[in-house]
PyMOL Python script that loads the backbone (N, CA, C, O; Angstrom):
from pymol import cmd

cmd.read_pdbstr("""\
ATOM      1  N   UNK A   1       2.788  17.961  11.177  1.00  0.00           N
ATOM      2  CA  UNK A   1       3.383  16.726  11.650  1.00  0.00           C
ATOM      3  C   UNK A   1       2.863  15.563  10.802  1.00  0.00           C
ATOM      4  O   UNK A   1       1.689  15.204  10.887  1.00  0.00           O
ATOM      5  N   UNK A   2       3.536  15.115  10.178  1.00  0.00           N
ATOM      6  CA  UNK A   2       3.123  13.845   9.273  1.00  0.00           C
ATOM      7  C   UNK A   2       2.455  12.675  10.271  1.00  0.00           C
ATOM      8  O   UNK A   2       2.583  12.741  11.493  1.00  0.00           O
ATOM      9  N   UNK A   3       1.942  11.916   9.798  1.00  0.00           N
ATOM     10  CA  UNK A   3       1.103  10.368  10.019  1.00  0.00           C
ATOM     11  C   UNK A   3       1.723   9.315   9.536  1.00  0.00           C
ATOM     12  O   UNK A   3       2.183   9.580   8.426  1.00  0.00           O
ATOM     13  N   UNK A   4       1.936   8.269   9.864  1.00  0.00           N
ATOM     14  CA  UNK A   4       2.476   7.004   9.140  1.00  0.00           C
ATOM     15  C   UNK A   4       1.021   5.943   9.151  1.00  0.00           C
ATOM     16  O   UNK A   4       0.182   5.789  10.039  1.00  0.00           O
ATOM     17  N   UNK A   5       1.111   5.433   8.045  1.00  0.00           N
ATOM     18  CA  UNK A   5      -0.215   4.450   7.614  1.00  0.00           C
ATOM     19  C   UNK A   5       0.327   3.301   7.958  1.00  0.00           C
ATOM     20  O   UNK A   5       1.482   3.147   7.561  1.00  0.00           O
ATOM     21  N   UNK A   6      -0.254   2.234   8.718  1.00  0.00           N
ATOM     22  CA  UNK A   6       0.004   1.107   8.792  1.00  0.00           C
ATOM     23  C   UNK A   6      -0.514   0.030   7.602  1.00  0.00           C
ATOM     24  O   UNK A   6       0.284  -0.844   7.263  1.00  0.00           O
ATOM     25  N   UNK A   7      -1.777   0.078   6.996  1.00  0.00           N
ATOM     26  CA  UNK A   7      -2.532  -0.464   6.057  1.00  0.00           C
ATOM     27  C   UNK A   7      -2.806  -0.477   5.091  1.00  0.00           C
ATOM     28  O   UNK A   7      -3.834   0.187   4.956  1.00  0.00           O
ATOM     29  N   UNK A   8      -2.282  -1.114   3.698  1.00  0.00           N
ATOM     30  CA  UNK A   8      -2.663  -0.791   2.008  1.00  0.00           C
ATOM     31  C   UNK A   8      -3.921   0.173   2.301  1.00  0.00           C
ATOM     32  O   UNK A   8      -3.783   1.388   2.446  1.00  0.00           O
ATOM     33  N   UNK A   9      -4.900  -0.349   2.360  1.00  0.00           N
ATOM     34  CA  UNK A   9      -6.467  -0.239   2.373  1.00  0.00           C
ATOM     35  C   UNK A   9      -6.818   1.085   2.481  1.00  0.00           C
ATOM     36  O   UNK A   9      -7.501   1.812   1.760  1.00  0.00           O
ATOM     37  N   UNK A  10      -6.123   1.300   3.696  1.00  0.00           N
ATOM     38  CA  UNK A  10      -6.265   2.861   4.574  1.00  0.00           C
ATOM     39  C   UNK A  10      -5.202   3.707   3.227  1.00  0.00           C
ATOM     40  O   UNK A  10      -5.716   4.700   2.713  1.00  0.00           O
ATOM     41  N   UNK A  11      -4.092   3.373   2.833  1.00  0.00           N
ATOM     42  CA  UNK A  11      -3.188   4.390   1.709  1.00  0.00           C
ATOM     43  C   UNK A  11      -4.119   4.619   0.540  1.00  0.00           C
ATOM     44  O   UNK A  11      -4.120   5.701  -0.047  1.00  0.00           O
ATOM     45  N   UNK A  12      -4.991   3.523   0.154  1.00  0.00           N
ATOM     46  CA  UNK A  12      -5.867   3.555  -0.840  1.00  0.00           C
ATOM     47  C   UNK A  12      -7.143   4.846  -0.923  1.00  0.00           C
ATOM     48  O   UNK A  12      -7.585   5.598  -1.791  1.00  0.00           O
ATOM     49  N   UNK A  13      -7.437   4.523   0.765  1.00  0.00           N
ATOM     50  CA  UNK A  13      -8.980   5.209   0.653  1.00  0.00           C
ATOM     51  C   UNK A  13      -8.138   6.647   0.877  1.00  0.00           C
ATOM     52  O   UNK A  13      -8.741   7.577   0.342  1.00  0.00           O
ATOM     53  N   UNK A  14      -7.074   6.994   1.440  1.00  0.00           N
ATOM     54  CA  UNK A  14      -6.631   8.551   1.560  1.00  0.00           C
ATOM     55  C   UNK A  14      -6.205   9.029   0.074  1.00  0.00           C
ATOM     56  O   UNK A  14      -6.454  10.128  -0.421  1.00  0.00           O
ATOM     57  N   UNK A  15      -5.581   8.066  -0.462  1.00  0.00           N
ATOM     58  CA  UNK A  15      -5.555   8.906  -2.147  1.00  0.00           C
ATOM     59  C   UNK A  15      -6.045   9.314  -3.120  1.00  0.00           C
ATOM     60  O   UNK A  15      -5.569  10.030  -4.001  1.00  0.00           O
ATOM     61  N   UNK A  16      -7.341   8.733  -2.972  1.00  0.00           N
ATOM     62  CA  UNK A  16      -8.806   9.337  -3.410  1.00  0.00           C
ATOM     63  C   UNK A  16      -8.742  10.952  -3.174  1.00  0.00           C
ATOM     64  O   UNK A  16      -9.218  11.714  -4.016  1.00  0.00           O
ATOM     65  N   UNK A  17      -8.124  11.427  -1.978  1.00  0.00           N
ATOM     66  CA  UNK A  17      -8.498  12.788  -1.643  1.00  0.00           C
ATOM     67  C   UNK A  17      -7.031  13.753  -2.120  1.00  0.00           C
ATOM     68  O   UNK A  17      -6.894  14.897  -2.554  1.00  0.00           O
ATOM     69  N   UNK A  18      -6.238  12.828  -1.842  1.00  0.00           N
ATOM     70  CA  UNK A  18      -4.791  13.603  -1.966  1.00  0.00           C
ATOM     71  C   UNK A  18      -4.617  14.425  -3.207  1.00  0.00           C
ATOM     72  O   UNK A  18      -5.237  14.229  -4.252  1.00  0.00           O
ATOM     73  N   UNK A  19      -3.898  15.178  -3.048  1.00  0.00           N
ATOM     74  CA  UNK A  19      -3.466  16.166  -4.136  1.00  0.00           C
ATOM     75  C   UNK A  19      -2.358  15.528  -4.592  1.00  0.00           C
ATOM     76  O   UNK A  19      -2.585  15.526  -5.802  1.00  0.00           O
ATOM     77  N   UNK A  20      -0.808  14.722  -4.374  1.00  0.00           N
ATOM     78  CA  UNK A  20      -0.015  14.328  -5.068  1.00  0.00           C
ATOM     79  C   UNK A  20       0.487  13.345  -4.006  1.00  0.00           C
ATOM     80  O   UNK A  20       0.056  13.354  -2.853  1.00  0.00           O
ATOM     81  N   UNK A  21       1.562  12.370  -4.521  1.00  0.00           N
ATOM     82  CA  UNK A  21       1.945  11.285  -4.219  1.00  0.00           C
ATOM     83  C   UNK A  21       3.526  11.476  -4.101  1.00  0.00           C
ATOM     84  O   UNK A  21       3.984  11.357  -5.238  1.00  0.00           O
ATOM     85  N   UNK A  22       4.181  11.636  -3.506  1.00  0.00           N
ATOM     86  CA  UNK A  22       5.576  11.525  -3.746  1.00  0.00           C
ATOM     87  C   UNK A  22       6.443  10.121  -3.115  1.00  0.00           C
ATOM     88  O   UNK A  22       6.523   9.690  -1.965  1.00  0.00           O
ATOM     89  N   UNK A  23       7.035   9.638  -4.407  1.00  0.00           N
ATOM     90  CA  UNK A  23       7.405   7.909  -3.954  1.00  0.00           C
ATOM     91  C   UNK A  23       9.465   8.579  -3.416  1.00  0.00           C
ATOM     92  O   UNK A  23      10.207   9.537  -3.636  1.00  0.00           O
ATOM     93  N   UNK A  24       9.470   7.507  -2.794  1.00  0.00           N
ATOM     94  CA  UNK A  24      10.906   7.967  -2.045  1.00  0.00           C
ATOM     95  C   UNK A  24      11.961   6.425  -2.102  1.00  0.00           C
ATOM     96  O   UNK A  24      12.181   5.725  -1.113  1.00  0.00           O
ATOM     97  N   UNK A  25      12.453   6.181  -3.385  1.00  0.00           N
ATOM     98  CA  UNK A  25      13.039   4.812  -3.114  1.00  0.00           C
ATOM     99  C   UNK A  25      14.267   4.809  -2.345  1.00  0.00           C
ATOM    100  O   UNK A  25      15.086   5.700  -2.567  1.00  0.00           O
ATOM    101  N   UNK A  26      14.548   3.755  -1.303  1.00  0.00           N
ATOM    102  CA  UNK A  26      15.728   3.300  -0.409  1.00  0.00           C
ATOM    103  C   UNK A  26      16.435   1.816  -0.899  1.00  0.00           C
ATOM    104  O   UNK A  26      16.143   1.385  -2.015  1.00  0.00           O
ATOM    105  N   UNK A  27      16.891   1.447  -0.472  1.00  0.00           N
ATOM    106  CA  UNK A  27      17.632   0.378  -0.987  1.00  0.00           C
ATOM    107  C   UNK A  27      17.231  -0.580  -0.797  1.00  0.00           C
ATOM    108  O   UNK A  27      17.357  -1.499  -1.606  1.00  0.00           O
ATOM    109  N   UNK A  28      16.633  -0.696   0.290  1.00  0.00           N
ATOM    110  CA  UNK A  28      15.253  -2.189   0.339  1.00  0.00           C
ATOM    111  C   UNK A  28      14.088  -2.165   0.582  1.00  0.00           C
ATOM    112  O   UNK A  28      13.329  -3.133   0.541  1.00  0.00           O
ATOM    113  N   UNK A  29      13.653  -0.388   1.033  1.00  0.00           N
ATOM    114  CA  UNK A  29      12.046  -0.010   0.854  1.00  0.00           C
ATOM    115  C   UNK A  29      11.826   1.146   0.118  1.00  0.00           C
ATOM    116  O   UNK A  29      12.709   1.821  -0.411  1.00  0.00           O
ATOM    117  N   UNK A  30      10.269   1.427   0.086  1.00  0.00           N
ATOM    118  CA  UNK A  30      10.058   2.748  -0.717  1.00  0.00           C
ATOM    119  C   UNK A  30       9.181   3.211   0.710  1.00  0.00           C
ATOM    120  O   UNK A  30       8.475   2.720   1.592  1.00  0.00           O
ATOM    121  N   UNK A  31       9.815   4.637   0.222  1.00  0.00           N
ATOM    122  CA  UNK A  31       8.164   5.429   1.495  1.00  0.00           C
ATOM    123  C   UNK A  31       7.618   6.207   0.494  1.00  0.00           C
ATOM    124  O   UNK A  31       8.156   6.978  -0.301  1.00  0.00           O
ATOM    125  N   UNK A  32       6.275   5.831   0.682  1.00  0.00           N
ATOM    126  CA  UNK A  32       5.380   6.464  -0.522  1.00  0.00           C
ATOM    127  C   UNK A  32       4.362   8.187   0.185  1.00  0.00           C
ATOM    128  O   UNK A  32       3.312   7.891   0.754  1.00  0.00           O
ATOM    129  N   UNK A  33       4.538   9.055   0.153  1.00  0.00           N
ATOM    130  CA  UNK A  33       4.240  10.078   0.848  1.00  0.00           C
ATOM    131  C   UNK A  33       2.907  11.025   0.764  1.00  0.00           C
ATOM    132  O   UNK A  33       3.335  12.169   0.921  1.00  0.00           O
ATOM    133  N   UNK A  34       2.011  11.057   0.652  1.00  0.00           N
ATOM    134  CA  UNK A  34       0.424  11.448   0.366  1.00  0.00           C
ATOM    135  C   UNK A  34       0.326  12.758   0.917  1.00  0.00           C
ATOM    136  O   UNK A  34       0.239  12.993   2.122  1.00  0.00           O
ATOM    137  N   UNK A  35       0.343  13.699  -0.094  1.00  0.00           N
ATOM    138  CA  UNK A  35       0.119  14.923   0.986  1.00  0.00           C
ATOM    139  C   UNK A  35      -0.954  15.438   0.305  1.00  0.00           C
ATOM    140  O   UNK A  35      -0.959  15.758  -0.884  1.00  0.00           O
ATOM    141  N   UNK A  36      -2.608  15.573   1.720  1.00  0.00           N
ATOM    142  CA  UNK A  36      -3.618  16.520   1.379  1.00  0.00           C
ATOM    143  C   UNK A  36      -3.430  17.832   1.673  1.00  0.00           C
ATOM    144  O   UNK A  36      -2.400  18.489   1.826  1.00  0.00           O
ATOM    145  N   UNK A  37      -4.610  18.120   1.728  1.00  0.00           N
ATOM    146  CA  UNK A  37      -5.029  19.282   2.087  1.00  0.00           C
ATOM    147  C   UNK A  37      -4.321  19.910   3.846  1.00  0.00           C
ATOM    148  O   UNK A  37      -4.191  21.127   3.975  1.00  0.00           O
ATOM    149  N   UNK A  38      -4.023  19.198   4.758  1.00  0.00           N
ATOM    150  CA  UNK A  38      -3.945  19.443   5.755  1.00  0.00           C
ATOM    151  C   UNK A  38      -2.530  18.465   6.328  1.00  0.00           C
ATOM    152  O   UNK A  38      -1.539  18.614   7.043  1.00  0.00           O
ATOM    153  N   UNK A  39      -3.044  17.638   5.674  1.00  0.00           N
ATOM    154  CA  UNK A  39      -1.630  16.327   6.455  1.00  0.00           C
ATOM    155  C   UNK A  39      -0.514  15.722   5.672  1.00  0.00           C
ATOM    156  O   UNK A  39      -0.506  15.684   4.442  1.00  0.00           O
ATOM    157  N   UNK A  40       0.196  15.367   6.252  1.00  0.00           N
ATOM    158  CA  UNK A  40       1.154  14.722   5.083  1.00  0.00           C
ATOM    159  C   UNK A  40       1.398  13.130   5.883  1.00  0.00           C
ATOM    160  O   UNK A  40       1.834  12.813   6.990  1.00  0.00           O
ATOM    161  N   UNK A  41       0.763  12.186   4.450  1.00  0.00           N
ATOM    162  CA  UNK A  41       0.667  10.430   5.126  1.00  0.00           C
ATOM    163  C   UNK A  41       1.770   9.924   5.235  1.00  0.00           C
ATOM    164  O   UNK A  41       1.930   9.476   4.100  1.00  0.00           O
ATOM    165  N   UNK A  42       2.568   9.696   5.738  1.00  0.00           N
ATOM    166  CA  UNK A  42       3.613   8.599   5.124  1.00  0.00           C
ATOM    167  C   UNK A  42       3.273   7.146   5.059  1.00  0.00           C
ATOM    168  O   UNK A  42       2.404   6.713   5.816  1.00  0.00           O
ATOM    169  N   UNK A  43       3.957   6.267   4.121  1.00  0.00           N
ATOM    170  CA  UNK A  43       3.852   4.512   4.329  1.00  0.00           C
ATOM    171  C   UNK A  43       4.845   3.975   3.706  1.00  0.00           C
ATOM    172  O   UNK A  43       5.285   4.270   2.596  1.00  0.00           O
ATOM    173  N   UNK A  44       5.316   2.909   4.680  1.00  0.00           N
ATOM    174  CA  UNK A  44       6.684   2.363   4.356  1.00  0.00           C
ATOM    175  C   UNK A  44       6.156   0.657   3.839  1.00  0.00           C
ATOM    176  O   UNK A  44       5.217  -0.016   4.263  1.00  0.00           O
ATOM    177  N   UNK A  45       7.056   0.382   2.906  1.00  0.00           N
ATOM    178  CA  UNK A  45       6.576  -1.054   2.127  1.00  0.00           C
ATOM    179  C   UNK A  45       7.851  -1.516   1.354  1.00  0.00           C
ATOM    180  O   UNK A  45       8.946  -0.953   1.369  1.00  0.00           O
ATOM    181  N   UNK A  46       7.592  -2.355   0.851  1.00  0.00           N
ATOM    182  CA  UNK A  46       8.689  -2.989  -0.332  1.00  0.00           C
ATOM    183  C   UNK A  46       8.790  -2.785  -1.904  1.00  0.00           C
ATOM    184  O   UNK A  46       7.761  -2.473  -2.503  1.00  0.00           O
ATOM    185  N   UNK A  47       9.572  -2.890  -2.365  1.00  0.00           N
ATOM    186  CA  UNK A  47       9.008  -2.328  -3.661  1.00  0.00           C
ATOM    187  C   UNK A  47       8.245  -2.772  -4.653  1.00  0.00           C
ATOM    188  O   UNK A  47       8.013  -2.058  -5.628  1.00  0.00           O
ATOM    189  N   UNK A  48       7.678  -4.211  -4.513  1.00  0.00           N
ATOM    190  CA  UNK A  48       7.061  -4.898  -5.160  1.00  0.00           C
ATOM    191  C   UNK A  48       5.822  -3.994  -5.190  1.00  0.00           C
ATOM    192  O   UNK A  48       5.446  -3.161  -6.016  1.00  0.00           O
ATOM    193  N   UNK A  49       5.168  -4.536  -3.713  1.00  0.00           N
ATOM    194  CA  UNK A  49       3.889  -3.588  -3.169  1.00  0.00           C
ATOM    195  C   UNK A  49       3.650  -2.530  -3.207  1.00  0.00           C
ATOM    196  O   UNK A  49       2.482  -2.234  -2.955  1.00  0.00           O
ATOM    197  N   UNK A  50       4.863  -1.150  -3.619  1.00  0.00           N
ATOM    198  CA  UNK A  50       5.050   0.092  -3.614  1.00  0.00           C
ATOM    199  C   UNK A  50       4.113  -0.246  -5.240  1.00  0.00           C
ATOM    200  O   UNK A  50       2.941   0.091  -5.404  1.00  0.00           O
ATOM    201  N   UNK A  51       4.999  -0.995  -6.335  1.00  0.00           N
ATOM    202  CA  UNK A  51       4.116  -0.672  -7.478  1.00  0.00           C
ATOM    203  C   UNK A  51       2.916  -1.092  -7.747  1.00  0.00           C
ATOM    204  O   UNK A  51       2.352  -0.628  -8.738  1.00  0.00           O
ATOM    205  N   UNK A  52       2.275  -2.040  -6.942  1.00  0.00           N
ATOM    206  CA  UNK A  52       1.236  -2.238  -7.018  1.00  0.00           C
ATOM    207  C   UNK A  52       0.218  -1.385  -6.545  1.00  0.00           C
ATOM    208  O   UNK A  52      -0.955  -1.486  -6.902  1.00  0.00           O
ATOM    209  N   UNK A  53       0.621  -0.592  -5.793  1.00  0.00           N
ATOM    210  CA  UNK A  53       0.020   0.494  -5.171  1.00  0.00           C
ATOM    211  C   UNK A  53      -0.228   1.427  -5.759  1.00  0.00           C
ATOM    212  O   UNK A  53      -1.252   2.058  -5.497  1.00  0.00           O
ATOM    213  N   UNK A  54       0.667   1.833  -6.790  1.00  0.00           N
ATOM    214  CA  UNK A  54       1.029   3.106  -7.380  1.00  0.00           C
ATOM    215  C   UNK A  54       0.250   2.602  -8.524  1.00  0.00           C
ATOM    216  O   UNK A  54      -0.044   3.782  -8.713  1.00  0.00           O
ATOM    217  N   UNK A  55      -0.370   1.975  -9.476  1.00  0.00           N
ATOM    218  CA  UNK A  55      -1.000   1.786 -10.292  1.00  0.00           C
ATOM    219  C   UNK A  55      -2.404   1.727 -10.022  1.00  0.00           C
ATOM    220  O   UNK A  55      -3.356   1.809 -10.798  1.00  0.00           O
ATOM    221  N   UNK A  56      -2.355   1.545  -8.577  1.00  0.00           N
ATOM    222  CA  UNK A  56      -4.118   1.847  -8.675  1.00  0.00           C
ATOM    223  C   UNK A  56      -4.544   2.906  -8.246  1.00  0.00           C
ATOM    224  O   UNK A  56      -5.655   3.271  -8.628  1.00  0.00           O
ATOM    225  N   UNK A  57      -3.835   3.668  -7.379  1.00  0.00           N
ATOM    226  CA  UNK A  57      -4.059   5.433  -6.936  1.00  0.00           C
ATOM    227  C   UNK A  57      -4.295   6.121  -8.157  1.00  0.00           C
ATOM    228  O   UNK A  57      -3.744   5.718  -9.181  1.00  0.00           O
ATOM    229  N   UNK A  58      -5.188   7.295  -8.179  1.00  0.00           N
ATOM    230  CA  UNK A  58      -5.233   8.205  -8.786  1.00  0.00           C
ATOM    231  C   UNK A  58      -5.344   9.772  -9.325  1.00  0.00           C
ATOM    232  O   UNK A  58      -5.882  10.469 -10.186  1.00  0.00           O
ATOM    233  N   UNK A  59      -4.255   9.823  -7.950  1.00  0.00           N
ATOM    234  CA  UNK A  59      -3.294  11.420  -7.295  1.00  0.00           C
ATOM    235  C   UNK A  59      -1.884  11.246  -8.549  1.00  0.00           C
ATOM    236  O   UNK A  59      -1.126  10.362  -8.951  1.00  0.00           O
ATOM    237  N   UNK A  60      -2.075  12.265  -8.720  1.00  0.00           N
ATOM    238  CA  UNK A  60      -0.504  13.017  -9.157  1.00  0.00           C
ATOM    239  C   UNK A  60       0.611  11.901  -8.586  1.00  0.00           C
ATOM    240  O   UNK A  60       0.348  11.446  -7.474  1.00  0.00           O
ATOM    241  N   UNK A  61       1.803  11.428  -9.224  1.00  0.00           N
ATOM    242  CA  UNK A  61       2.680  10.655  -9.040  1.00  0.00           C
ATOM    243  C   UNK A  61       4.267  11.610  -8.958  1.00  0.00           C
ATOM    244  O   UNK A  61       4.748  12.103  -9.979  1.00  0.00           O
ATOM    245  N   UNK A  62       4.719  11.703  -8.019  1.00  0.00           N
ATOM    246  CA  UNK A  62       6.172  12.466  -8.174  1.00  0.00           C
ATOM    247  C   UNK A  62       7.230  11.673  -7.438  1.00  0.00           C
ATOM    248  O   UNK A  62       7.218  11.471  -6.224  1.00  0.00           O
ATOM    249  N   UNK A  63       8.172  11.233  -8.313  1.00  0.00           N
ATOM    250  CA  UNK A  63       9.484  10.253  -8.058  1.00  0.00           C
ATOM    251  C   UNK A  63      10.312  11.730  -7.445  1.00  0.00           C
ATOM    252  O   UNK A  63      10.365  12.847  -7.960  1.00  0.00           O
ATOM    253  N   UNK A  64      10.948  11.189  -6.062  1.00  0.00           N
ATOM    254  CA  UNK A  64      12.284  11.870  -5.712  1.00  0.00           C
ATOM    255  C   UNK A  64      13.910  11.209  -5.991  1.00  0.00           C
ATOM    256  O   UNK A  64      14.904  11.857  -5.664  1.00  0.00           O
TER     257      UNK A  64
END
""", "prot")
cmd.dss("prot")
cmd.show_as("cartoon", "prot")
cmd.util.cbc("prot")
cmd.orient("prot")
């Protein structure tokens, strides 16, 4: 059963651990998707903040 992240901060400190990242663009948000070992994160944002995000993680990156 997936998780939804409410908080940059919190998407940050879980991608440290994650194995890959899968970004999901929509037409006025992205859901950016973190899946470890056990869970799968979801977090919904804009796309500005989606790339700002995505440049500082340093998990595997996979565009759908």
């Amino acid at each position: 059963m997936p998780r939804e992240i409410f908080e940059e901060n919190k998407f940050i400190e879980i991608s440290e651990y994650a194995i890959h990242c899968r970004v999901k663009r929509l037409k006025d948000k992205v859901k950016l998707k973190l899946r470890t070992k056990k869970t799968l994160y979801t977090y919904k944002t804009d796309p500005a903040t989606a790339e700002r995000l995505l440049r500082n993680i340093s998990c595997d990156i996979i565009e759908l």
